[in-house]
N, C-alpha and C positions, 0 to 999 in steps of 0.2 A: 504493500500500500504506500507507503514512505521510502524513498528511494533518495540516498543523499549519496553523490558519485565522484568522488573526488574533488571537494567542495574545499578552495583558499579563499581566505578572504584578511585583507590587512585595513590597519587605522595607522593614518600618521606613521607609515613603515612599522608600526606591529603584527607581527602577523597571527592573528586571534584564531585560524584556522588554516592546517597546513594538510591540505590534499587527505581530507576525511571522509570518509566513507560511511555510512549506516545503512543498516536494512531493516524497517521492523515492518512486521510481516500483518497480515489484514486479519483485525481483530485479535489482535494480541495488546497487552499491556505493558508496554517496553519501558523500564527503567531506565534514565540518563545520567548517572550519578561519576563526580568527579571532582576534586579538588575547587577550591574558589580560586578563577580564572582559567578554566580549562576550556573556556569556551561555550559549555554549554546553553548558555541562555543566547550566545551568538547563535548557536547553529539552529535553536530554537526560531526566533526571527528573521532565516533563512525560509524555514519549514514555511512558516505561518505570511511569509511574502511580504514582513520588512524591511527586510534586506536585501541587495541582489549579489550575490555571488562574485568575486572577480576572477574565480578559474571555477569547470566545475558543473554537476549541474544536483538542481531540485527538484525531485518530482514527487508527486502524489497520484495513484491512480494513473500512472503513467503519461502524467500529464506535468509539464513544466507551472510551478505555482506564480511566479513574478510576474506581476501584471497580469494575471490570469482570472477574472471574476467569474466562470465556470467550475475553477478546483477553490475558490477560494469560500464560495457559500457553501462548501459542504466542511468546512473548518471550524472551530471554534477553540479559541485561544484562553486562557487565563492566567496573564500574566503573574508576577509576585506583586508587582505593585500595580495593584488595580487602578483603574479611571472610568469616572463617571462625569457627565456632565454635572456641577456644582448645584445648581437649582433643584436636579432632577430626584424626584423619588423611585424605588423600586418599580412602582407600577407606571409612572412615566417613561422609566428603561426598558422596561415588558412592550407597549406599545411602540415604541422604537424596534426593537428588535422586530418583533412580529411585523412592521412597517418592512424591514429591508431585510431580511430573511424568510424564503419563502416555506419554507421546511418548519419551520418556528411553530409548537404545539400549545396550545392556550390550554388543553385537557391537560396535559403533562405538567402542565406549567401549577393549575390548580391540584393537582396531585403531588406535586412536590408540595403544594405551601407547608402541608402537614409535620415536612419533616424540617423544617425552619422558622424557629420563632421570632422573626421577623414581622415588623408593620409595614407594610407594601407602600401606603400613604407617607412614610417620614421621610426627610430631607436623608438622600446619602451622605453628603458630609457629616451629619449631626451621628453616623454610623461609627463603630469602633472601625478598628483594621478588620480583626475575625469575620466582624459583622456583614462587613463589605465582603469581603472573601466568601461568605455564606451566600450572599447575594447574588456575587458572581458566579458562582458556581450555580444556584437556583437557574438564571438565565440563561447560561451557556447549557447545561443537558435540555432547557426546554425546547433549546434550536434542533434538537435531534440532528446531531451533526454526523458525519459519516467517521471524522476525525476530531478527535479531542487533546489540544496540545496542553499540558499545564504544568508552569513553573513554579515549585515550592508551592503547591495549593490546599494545602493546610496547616499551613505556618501561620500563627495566632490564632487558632481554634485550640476549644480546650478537647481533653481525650474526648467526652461524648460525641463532642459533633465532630472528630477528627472521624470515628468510628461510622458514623451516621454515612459523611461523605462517601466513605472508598466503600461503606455498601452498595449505595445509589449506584457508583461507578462500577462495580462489578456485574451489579444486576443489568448496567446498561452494556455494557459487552457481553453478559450469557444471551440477552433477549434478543437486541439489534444488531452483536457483530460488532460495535463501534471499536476504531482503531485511538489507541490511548499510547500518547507518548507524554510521560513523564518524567520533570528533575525534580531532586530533591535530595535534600542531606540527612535525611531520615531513612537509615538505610532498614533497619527495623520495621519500617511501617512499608516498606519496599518490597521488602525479602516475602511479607505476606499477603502482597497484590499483583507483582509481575508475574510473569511467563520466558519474561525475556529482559538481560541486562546489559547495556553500551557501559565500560569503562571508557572515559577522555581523561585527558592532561598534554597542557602544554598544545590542546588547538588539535593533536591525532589521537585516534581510537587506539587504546591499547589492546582490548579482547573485549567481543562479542559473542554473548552464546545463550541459548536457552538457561535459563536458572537452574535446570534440577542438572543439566549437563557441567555448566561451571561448577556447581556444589560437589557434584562427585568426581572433577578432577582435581580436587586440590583438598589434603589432607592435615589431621594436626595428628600430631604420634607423640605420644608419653611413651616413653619406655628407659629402664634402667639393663645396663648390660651387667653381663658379669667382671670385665678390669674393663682398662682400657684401647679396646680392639676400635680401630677407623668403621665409620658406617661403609658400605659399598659405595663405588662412583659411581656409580651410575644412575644414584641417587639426585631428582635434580629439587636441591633444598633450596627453599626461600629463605627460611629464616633459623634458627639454629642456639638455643639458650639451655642452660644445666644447673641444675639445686642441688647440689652436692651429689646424687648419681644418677635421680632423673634429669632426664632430656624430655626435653619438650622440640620437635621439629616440627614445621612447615615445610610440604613436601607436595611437588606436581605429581599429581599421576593419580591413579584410579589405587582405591583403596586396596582392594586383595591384591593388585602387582605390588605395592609400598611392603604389605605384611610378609609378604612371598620372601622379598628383598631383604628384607630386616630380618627373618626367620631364621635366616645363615650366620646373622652374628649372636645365636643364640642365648636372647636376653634373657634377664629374670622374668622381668615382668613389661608389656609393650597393652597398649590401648589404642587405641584410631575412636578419636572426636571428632565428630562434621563440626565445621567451618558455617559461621555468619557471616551473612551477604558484606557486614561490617568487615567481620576480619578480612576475607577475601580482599575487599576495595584496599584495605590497611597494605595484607602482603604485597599484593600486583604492584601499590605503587610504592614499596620499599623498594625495589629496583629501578626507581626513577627518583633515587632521591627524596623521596615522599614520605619521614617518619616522625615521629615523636624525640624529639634530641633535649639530652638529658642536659640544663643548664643550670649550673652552679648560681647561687646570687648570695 
């Protein structure tokens, strides 16, 4: 559905995207998680045809989006920082929407209200952030859009209505198929709504893959040996720390070959933990530089 194909794009000689690629597939819920300045919310506004590309292309439905108002009514965007016209209230921005979106469901729209306790009638300014965010989101599913982009879209919502939202959003890709591309630094809240996860940093996709696929190739291994015998090479380790005889490793590769390999140095005692969509993001980009560095003060 979303086809992003070697997409550069630079500001003032930065180059915010350097020959990136994505695929997320039609009616999947594709996670876009990465470091702050990885690009993301750039290649976002690529998607969503604010941007245009200067190597590169974008497509939706096999269609190029920039300057495109054919692939572009079937979109709906939610940025992190919302906007609303200043005067307008909710139900002023419902009438707009349904104005220039033809797909725009006023049944859905009243079927939502239920799950937002929202006054339709009050000024959006006079809204918290959350509040606006709830709003947004009320609006954007009621377009019934084909594609649903959204950045950070539950950031200042408290748990109830974090939980509320990625219901609605789930139930609307089991019903209608809708294709769901999200960022977000919530990896937590990620890990139990994708299907599928883009790592970026630094502007290029590091890996892409279905989420139960990444999950089961990349392992954590507790295990204590008997002296001190070398792991096998051909072990290919991320990461690598010891408390007096356990080992704790980060380790690529699919579980039973990791145990297989470890079995010949015949430990005492060995364990294999799955890996959070967190730890993952953590490991991948310790090899780009990307950790937690211990500072003295």
């Amino acid at each position: 559905m979303i086809e992003v194909r070697n997409v550069s794009k630079s500001f003032d000689g930065f180059k915010a995207l350097n020959q990136l690629s994505i695929n997320v597939p039609t009616g999947a819920i594709y996670g876009l998680v990465g470091p702050n300045g990885a690009g993301k919310s750039t290649i976002i506004r690529h998607i969503t045809g604010i941007y245009r590309q200067d190597e590169g292309e974008v497509l939706v439905n096999g269609e190029k989006v920039y300057e495109n108002p054919n692939v572009k009514k079937d979109i709906a965007y939610i940025p992190d920082d919302v906007f609303f016209y200043t005067q307008s209230t909710i139900k002023d921005m419902m009438k707009f929407y349904k104005g220039v979106c033809p797909s725009f469901s006023v049944e859905r729209y009243e079927k939502l209200r239920k799950a937002f306790d929202l006054n339709e009638n009050g000024k959006m300014r006079s809204l918290s952030k959350g509040m606006q965010k709830q709003a947004a989101f009320w609006l954007m599913v009621s377009m019934c859009p084909k594609v649903l982009v959204l950045d950070e879209p539950v950031d200042g919502l408290d748990p109830v209505m974090r939980r509320q939202v990625w219901s609605i959003l789930m139930a609307d890709v089991a019903e209608n198929g809708t294709t769901v591309l999200v960022s977000s630094h919530n990896l937590r809240e990620l890990e139990d709504v994708c299907d599928h996860v883009g790592i970026m940093n630094k502007g290029k996709l590091l890996l892409e893959r279905n989420l139960s696929d990444l999950q089961d190739n990349i392992s954590k291994v507790q295990l204590a040996l008997p002296d001190e015998r070398a792991l096998p090479k051909e072990l290919k380790v991320l990461h690598h720390s010891s408390t007096g005889r356990l080992q704790t490793i980060i380790i690529r590769g699919k579980a039973e070959e990791i145990t297989n390999q470890l079995a010949a140095c015949e430990p005492l005692f060995m364990d294999v933990i799955p890996l959070s969509l967190e730890e993952i993001f953590i490991y991948e980009l310790g090899g780009e530089n990307y950790e937690v560095k211990d500072i003295i003060l």
